[in-house]
C-alpha positions as CSV (number, residue, x, y, z in Angstrom):
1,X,20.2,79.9,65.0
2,X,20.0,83.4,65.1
3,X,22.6,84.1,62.1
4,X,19.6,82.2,60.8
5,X,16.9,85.0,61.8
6,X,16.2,82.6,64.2
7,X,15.5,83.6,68.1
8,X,16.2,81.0,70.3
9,X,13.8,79.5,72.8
10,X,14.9,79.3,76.8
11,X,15.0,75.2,76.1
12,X,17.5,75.7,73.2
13,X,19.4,78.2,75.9
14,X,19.3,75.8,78.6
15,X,20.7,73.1,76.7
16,X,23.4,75.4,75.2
17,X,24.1,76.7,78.9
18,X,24.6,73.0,80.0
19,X,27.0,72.0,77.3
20,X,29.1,74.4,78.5
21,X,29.0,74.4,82.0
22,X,29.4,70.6,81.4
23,X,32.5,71.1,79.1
24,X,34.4,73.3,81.9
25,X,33.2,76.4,80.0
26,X,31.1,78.4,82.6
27,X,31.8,82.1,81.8
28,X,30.7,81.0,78.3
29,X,27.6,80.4,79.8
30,X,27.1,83.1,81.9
31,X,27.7,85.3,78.4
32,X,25.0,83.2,77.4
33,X,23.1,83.6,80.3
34,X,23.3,87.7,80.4
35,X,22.8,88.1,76.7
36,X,19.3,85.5,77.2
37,X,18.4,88.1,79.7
38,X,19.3,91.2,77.3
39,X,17.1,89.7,74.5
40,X,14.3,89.5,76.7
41,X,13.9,86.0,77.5
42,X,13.4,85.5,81.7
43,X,15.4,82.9,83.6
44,X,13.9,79.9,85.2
45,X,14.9,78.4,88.0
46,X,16.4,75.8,86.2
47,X,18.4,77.9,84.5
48,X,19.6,79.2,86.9
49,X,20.3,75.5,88.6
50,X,22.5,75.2,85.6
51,X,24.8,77.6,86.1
52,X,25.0,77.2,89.6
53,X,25.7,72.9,89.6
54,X,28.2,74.5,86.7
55,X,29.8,77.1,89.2
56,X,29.8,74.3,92.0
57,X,31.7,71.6,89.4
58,X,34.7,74.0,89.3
59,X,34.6,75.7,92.6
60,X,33.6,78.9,91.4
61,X,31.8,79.6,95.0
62,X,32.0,83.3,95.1
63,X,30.2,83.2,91.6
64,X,27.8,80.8,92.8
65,X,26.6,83.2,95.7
66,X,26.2,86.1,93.2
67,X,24.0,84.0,91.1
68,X,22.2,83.1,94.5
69,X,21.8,87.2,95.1
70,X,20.8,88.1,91.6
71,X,18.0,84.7,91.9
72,X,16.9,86.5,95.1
73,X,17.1,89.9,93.4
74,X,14.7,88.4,90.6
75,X,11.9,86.8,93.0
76,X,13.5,83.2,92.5
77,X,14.1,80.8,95.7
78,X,17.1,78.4,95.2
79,X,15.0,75.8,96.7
80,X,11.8,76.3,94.1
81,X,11.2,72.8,92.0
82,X,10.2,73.4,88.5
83,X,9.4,69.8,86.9
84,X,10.6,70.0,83.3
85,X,13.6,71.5,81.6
């Protein structure tokens, strides 16, 4: 998309994000994640769900809590419900 001139939505990162946490490939998505945020788009919570069901998958607990910290940090609760992706 964006070798395109395109700049992608927070859906099309979200889906991206959960391909690869899905495939086994969650520091790709934390890359993803971080450059989202350098571009100027702002995390949901579901975005950040993502990463975290992705760090939980392969035991990646230290990185999980981080990711709880930096939610914190950012004025997101881990237990806020957002209904649509």
């Amino acid at each position: 998309m964006s070798r395109n001139g395109v700049q992608p939505n927070i859906v099309a990162y979200k889906i991206r994000m959960d391909y690869l946490c899905k495939s086994g490939r969650c520091g790709e998505a934390r890359k993803l994640f971080d450059s989202m945020i350098s571009l100027g788009q702002k995390p949901t919570v579901t975005t950040y769900n993502i990463l975290l069901h992705g760090y939980a998958t392969e035991r990646y607990f230290d990185d999980m809590h981080c990711l709880i910290d930096l939610m914190a940090e950012n004025g997101i609760s881990p237990d806020h419900y957002e209904g649509n992706m």
